[in-house]
N, C-alpha and C positions, 0 to 999 in steps of 0.2 A: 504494500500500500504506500504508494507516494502523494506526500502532499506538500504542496506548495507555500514556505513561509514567507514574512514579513520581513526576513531576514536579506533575500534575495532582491529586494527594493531596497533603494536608500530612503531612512527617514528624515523627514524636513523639518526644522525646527517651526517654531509659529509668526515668528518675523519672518521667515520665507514662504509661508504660505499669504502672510498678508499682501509681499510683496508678487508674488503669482498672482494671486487675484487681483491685483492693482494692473499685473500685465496682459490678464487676460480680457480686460477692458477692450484694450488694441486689437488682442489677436486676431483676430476675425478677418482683420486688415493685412494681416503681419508687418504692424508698422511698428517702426522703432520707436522709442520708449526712453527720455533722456532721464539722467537718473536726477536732474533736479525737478521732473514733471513726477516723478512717481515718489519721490521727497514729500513734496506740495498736497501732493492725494493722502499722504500719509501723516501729513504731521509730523515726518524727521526730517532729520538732519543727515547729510553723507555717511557722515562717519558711523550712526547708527545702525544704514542698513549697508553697508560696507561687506558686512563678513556673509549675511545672509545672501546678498548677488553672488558673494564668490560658491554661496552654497549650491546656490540652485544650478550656476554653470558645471560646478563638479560633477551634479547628479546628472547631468543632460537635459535639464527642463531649459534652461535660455542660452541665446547665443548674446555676446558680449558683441560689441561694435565700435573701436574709436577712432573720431575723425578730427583733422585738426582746423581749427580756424582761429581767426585774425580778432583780437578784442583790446579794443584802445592798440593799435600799433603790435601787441606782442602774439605772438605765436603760441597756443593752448591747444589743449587736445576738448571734446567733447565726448563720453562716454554714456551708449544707449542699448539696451538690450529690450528682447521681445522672445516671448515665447519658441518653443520648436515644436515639432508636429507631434513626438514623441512624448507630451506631457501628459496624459494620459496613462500612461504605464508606470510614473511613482505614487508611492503610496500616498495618501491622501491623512 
């Protein structure tokens, strides 16, 4: 008798699932998703959900995206991610 655990999913902490739900807004679109927009939706701040983005890209639920542009003269990067099609298959 084989049965399938919980084990073989990665579990997501719950600042990564707020932050899924916050991207799953978009997804529909598969449109990017900057991380001061999903900040703003959420009431934090970067650094708050910092470690949870890096969580969800670990597990394979989003893809990371950074582009760079031009602000007051200097050279910055902008960093956006969005769902992948595969989100469905972690645990919930």
């Amino acid at each position: 008798m084989s049965t399938s655990t919980t084990t073989d999913r990665p579990r997501l902490s719950d600042r990564a699932h707020r932050i899924q739900s916050q991207l799953s807004r978009h997804h529909a679109d598969g449109e990017w998703v900057a991380v001061a927009s999903i900040c703003d939706g959420l009431g934090l701040n970067s650094h708050e959900i910092r470690s949870a983005l890096a969580e969800l890209v670990t597990a394979g639920v989003a893809q990371r995206q950074r582009s760079f542009i031009c602000r007051d003269g200097r050279r910055t990067h902008c960093t956006s991610f969005r769902l992948t099609d595969n989100t469905r298959e972690v645990s919930a």
